[in-house]
BAFI-3210 file (N, C-alpha, C; in Angstrom, 3 decimals, decimal comma, padded with zeros to 6 digits):
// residues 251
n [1|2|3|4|5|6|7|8|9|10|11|12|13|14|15|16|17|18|19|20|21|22|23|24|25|26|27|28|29|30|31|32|33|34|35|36|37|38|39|40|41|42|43|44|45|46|47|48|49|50|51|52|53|54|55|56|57|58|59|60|61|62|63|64|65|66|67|68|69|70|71|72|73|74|75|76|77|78|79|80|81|82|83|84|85|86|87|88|89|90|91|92|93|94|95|96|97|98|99|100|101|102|103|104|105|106|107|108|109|110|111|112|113|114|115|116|117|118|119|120|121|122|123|124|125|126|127|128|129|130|131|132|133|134|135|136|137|138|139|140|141|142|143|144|145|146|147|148|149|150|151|152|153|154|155|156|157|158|159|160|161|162|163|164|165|166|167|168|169|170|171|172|173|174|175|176|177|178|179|180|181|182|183|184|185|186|187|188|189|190|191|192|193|194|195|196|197|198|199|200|201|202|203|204|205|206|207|208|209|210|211|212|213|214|215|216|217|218|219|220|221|222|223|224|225|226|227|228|229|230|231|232|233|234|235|236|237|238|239|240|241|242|243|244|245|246|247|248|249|250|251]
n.u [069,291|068,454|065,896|066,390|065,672|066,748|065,509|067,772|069,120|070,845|073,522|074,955|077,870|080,216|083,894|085,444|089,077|092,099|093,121|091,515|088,991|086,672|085,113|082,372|079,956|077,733|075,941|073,798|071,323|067,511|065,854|065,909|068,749|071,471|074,840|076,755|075,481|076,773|079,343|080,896|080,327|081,878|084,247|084,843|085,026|086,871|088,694|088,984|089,981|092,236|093,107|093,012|095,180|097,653|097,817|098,331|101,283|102,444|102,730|104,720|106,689|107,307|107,499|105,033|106,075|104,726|103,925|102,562|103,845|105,311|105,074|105,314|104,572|102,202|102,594|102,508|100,199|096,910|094,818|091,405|087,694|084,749|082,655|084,178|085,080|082,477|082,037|084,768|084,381|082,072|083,324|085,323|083,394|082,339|084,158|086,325|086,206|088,500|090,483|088,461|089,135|092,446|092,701|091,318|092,578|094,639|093,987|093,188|096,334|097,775|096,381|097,308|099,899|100,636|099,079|101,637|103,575|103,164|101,842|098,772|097,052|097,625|097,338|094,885|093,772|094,641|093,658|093,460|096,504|099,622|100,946|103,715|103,445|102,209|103,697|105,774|103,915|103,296|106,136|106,738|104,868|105,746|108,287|106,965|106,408|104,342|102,262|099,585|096,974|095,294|097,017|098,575|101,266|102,558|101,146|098,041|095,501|092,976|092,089|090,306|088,700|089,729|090,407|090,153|092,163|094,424|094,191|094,898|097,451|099,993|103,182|106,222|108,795|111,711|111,299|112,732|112,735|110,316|109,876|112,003|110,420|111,272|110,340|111,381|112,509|110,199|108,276|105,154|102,690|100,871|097,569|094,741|092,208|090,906|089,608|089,563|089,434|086,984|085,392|086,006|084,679|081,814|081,163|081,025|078,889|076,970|076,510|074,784|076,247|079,067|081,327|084,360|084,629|086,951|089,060|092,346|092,770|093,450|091,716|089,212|087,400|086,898|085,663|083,519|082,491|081,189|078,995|078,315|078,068|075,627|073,684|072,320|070,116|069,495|068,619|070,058|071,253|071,381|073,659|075,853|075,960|076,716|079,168|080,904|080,573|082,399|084,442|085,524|086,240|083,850|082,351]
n.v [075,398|075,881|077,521|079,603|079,586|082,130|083,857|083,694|081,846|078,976|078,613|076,009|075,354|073,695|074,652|074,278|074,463|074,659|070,982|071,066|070,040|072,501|072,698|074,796|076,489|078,934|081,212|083,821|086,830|085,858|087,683|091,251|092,887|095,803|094,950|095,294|093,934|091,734|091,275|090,070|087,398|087,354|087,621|085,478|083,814|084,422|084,069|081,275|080,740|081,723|080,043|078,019|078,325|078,753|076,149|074,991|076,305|075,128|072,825|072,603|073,079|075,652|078,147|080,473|083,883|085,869|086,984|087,942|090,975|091,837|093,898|095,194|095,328|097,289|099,425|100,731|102,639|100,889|099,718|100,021|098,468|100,675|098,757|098,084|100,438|101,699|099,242|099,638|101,965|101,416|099,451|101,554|103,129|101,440|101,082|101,689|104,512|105,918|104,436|104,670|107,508|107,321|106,287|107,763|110,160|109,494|108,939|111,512|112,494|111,522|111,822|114,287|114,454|113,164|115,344|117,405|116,409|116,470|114,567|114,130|114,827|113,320|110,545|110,720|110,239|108,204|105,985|106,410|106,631|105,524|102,344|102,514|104,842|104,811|102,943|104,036|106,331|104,495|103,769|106,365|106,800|105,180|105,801|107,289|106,405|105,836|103,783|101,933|102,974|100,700|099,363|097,681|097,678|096,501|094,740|093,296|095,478|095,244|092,327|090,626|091,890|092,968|094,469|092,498|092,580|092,911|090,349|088,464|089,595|087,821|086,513|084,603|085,325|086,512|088,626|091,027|091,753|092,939|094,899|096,669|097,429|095,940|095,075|093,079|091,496|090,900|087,413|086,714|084,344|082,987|083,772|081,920|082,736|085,841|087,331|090,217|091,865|090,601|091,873|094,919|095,085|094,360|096,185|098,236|097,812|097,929|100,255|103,774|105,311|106,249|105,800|103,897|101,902|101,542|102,739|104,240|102,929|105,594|107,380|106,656|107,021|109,790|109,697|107,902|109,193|111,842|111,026|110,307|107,409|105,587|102,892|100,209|097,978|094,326|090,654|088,602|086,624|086,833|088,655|087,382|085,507|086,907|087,832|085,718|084,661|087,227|086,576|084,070|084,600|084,765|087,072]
n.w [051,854|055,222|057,033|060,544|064,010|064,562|062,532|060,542|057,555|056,946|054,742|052,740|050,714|048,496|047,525|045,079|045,348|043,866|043,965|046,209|048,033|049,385|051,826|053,114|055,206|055,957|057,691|057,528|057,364|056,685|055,296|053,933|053,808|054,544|053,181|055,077|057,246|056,755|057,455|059,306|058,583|055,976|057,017|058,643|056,140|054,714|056,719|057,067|054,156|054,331|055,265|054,410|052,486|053,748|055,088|052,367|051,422|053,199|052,859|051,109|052,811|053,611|055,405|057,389|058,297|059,710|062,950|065,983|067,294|065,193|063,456|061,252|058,744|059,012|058,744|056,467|053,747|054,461|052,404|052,979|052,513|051,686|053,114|055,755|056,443|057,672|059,376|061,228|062,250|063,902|065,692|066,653|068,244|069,853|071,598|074,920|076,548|076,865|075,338|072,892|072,554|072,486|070,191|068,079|068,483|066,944|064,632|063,691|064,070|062,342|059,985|059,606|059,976|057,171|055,594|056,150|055,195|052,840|051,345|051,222|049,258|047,450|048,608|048,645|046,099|044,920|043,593|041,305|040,443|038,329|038,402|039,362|040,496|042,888|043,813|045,023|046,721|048,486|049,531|050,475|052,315|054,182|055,071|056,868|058,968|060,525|063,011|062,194|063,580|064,499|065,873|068,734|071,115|068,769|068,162|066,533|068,044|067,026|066,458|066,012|064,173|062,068|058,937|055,718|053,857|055,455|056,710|054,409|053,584|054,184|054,584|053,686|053,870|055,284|057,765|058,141|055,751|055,496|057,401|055,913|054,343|051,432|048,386|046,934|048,273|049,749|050,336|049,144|050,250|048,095|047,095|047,339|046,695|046,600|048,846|049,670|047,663|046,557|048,276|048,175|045,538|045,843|048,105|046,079|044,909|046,785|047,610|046,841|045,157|043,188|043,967|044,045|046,143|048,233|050,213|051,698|054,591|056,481|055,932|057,007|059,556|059,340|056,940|057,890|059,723|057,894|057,125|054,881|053,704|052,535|052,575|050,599|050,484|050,434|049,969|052,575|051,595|048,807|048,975|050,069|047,845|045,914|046,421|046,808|044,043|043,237|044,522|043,200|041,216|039,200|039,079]
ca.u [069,349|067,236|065,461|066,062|064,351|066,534|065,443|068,720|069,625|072,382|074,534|076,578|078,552|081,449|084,114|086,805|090,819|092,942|093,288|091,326|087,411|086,705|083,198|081,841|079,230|077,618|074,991|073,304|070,104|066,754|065,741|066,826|069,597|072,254|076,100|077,600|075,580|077,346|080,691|080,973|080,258|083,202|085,524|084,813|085,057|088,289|089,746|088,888|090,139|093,433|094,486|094,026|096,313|098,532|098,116|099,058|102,187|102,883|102,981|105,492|107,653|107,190|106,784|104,705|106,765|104,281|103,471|102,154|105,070|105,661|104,105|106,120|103,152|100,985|102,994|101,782|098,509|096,057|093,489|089,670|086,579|083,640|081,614|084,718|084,728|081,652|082,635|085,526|083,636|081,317|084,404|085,723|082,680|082,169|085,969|085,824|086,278|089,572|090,969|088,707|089,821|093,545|092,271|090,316|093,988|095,932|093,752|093,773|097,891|097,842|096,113|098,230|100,944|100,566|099,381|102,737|104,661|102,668|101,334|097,463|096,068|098,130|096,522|093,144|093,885|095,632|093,476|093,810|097,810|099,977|101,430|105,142|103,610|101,155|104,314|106,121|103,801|103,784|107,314|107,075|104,118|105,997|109,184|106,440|106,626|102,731|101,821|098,269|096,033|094,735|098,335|099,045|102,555|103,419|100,029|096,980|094,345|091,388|092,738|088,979|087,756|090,509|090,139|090,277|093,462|095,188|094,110|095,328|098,307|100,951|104,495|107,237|110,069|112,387|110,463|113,600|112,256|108,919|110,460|112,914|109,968|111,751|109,398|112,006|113,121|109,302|107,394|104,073|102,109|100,056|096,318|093,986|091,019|090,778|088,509|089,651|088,956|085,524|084,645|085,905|083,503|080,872|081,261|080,627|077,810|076,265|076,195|074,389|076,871|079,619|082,736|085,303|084,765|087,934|089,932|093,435|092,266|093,783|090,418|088,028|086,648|086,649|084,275|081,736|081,601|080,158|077,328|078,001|077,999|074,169|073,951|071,627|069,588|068,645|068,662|071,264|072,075|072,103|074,556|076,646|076,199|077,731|080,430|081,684|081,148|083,502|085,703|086,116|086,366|082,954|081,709]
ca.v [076,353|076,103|078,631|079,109|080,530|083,918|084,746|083,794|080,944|078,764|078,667|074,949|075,382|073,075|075,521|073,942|075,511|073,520|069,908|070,721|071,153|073,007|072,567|076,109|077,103|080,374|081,966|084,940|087,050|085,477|088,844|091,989|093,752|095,777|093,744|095,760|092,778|090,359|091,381|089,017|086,286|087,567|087,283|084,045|082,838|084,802|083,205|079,906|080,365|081,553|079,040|076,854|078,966|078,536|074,596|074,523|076,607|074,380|071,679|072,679|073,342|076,695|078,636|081,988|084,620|086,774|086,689|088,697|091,731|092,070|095,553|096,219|095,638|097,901|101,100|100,477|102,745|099,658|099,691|098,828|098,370|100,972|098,207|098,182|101,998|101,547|098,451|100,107|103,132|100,624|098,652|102,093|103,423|100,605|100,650|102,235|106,062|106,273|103,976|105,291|108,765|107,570|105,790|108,975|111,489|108,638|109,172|113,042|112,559|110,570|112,784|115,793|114,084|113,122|116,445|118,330|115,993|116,577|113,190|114,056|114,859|111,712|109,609|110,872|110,002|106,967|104,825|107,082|106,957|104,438|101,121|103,021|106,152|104,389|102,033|105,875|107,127|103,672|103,974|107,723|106,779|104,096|106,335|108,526|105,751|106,093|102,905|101,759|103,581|100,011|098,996|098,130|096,711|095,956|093,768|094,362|095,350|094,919|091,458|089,937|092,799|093,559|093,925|091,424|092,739|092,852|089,054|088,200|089,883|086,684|086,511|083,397|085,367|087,153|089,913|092,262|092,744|093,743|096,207|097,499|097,752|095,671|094,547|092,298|090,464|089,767|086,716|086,417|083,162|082,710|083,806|080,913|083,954|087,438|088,279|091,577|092,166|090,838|092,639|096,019|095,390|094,230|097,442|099,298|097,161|098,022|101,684|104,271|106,211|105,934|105,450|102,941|100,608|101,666|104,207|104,048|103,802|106,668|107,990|105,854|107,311|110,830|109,294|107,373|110,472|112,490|110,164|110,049|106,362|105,033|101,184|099,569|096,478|092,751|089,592|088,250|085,196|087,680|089,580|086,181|084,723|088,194|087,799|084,303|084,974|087,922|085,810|083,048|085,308|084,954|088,337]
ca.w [052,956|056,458|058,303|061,860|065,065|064,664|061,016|059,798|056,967|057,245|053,460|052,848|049,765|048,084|047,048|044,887|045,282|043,108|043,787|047,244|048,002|050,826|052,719|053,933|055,910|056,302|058,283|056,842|057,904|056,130|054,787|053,485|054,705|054,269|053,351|056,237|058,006|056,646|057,301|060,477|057,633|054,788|057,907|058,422|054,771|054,472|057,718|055,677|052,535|054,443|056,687|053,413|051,682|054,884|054,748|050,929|051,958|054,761|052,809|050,427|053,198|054,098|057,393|058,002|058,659|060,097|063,884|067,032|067,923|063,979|062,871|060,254|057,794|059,746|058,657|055,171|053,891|054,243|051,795|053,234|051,522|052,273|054,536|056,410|056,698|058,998|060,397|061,742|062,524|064,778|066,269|067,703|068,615|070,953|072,825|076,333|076,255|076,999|074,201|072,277|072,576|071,770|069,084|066,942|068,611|066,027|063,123|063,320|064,040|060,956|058,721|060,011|059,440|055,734|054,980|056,597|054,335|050,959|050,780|051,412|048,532|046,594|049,248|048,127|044,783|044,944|043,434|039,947|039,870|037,794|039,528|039,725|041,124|044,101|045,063|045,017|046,950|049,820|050,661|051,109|053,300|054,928|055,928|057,739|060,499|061,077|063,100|061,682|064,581|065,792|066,074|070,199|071,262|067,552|067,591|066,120|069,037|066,629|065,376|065,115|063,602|060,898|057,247|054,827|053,217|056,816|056,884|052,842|053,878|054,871|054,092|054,225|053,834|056,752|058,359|057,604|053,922|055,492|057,952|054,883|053,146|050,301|047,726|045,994|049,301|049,832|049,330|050,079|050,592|047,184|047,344|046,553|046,232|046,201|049,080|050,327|045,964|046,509|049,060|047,392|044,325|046,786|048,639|045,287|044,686|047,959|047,944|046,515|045,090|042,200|044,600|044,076|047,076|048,956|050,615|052,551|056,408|057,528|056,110|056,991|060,388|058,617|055,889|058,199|059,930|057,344|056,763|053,371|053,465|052,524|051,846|049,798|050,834|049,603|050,251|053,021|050,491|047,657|049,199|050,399|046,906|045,055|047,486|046,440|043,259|042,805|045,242|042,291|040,173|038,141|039,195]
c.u [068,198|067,485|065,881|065,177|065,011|066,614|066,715|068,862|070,750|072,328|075,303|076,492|079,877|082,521|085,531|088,166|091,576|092,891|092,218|089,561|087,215|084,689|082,840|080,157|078,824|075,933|074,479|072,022|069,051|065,281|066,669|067,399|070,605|074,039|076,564|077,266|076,352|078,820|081,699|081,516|081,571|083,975|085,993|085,181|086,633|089,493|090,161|089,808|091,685|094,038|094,513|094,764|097,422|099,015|098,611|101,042|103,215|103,525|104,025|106,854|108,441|107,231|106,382|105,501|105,824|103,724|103,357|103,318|105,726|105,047|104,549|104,886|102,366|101,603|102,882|100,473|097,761|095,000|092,143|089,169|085,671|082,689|082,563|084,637|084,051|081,992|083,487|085,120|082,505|082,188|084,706|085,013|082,490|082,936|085,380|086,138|087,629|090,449|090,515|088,899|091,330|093,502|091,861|091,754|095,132|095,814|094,331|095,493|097,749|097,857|096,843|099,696|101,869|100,504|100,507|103,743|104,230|102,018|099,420|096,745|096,639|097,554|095,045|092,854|094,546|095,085|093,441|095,724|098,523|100,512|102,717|104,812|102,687|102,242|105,359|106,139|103,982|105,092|107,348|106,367|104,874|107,178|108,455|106,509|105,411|102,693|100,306|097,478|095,860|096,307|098,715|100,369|103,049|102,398|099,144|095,568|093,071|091,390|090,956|088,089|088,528|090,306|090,335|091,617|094,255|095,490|094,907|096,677|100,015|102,499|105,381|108,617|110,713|111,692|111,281|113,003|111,164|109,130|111,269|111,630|110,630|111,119|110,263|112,369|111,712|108,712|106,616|103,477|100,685|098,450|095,687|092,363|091,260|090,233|088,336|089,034|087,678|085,096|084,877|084,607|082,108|080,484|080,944|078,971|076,528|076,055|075,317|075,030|078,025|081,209|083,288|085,293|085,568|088,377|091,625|092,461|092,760|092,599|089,027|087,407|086,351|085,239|083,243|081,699|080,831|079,148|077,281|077,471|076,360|074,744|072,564|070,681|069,287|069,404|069,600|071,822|071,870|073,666|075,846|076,780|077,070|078,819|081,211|081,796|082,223|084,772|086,072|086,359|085,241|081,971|082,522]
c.v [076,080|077,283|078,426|079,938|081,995|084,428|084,463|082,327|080,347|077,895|077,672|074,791|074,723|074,258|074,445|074,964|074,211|071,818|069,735|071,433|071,340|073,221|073,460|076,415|078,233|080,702|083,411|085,414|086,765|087,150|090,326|093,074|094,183|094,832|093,947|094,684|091,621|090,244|090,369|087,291|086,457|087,180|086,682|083,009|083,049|084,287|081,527|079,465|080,326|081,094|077,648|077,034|078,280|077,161|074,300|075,383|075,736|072,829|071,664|073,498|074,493|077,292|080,108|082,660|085,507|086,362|088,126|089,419|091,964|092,603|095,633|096,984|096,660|099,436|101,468|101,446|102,091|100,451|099,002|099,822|099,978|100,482|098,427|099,374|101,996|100,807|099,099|100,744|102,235|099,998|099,849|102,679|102,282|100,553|101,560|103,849|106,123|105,829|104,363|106,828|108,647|107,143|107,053|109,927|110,847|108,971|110,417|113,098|112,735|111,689|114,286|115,876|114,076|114,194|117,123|117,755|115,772|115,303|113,141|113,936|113,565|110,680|109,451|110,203|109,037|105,628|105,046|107,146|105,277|103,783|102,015|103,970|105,738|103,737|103,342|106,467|106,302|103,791|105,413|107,513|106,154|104,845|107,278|107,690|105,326|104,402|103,181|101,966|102,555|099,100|099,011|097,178|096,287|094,854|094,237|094,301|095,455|093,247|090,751|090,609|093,165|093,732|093,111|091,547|092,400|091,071|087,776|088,290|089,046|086,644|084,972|084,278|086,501|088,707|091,194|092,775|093,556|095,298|097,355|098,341|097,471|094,539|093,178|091,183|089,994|088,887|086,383|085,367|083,805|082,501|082,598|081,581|085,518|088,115|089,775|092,108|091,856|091,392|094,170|096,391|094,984|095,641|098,628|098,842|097,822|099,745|102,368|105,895|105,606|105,476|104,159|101,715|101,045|102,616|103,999|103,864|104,282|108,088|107,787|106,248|109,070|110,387|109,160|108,887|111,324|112,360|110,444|108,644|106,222|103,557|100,815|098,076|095,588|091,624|089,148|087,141|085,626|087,996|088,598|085,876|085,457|088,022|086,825|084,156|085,716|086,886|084,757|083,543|085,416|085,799|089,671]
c.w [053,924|056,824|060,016|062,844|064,900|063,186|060,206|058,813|057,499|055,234|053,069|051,167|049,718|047,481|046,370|044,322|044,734|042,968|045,065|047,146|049,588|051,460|053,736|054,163|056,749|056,892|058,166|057,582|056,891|055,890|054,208|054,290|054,090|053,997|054,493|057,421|058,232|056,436|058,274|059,501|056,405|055,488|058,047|057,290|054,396|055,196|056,918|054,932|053,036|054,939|055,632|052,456|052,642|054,936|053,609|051,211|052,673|054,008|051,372|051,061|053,774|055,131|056,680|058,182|060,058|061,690|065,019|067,678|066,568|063,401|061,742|058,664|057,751|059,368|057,047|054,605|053,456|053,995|052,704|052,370|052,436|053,634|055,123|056,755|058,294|059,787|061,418|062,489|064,033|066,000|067,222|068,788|070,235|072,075|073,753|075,827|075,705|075,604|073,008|071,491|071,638|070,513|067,458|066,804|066,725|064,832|062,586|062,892|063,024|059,872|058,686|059,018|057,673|054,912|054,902|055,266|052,733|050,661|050,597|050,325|047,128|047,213|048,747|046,791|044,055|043,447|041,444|039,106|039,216|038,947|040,434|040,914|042,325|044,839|045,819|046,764|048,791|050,207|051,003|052,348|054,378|055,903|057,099|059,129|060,945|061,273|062,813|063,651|065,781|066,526|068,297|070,542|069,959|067,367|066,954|067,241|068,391|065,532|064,938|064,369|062,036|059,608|056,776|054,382|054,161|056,741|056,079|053,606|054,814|054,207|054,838|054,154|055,193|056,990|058,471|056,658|054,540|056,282|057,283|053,679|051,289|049,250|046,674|046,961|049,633|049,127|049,987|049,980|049,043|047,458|046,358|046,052|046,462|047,072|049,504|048,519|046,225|047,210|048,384|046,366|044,993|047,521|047,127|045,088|046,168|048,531|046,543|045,941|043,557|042,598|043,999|044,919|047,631|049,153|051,484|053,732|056,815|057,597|056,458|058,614|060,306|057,851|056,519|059,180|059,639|056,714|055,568|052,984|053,381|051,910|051,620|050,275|049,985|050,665|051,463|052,292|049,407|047,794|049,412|048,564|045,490|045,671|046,578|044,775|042,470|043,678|044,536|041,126|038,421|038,643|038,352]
res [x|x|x|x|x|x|x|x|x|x|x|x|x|x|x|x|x|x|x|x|x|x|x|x|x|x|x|x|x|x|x|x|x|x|x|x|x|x|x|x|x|x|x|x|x|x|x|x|x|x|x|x|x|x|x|x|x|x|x|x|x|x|x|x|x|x|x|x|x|x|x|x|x|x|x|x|x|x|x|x|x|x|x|x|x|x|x|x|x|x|x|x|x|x|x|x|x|x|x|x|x|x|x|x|x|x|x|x|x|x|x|x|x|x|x|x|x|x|x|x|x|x|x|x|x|x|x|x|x|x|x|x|x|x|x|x|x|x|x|x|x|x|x|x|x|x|x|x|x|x|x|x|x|x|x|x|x|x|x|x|x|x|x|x|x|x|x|x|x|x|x|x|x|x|x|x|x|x|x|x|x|x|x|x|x|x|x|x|x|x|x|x|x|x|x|x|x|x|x|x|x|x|x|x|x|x|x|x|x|x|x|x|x|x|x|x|x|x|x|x|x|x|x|x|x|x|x|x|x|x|x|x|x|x|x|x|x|x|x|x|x|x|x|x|x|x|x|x|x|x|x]
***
């Protein structure tokens, strides 16, 4: 690792995925900081890992399904991590007034919504119910229609900011199943890591609290609102090197 002039390291690690090694480079801050710093950096590793998922795909003949004007995904309740929480919470904070005004009207909708139709307090509790009764409780969610908040034209208007799962999230098969919501007609493009998973247990790791790491986001600008969130500090190539470990799965 070198130092540079703005305090930050730079990270070059071999990562081997099956038959393929992949040569990553990461830039971290050269002190301690919260992970929520280094969420810029997961993004990056995750874009990575999935466009060589995408290439192993590709080369067995495959196509993407998934492209720009294809929401269907987005009516889903997408899991993020905690750092994301804030992240998010930072992302809207920043938009111009106006957007983000309609932006915060969507959440409230949202959560209105869910409640009117009994789903709220199963949402809350999601991460306690069996497999049957969580996929249950997604298509009830899913008939509610709720486009995902950052959802604009059927794109996603926070695409460089998105979660990890959002990112994971690839399909080869006809974008009917995804709109039917038919878990038997999809097939998704074979994860070569886990990272939206490492970042979850990263996100437990990084607080000061006993939470889970995750929430649906239809709560996640509720949460960082009530400044519950505290994060933890160390290292910026601690916090990188917990990462990659849960992301190979020896965390």
């Amino acid at each position: 690792m070198t130092a540079n002039k703005k305090k930050r390291i730079t990270a070059n690690f071999n990562l081997k995925i099956g038959d393929d090694l992949l040569s990553i480079e990461a830039s971290v801050p050269d002190a301690k900081t919260n992970a929520l710093e280094l969420i810029p950096v997961f993004q990056q590793l995750t874009n990575q890992i999935v466009a060589h998922s995408i290439e192993l795909t590709e080369r067995e003949g495959k196509t993407i399904s998934c492209k720009a004007g294809c929401g269907a995904c987005c009516k889903q309740p997408i899991p993020v991590t905690l750092l994301e929480v804030e992240h998010l919470n930072q992302v809207v904070k920043r938009m111009p007034e106006q957007r983000q005004q309609r932006v915060r009207e969507t959440f409230t909708h949202h959560l209105k919504a869910v409640k009117d139709a009994g789903l709220l307090e199963k949402l809350k509790s999601i991460k306690a119910l069996e497999p049957d009764q969580k996929h249950q409780l997604a298509k009830d969610y899913f008939k509610l229609g709720l486009d995902c908040p950052f959802l604009e034209n059927q794109s996603c208007g926070i695409y460089k900011d998105r979660p990890l799962e959002c990112r994971e999230f690839l399909v080869t098969s006809d974008p009917r199943h995804c709109a039917e919501l038919d878990p038997q007609g999809i097939e998704h493009i074979e994860r070569q890591m886990w990272m939206s998973s490492a970042l979850r247990k990263l996100s437990i790791d990084s607080q000061n609290s006993d939470h889970q790491g995750w929430i649906p986001m239809i709560f996640a600008l509720k949460l960082a609102k009530s400044g519950r969130l505290r994060f933890k500090k160390k290292l910026g190539k601690e916090w990188l090197e917990a990462f990659i470990q849960y992301a190979i799965g020896n965390g």
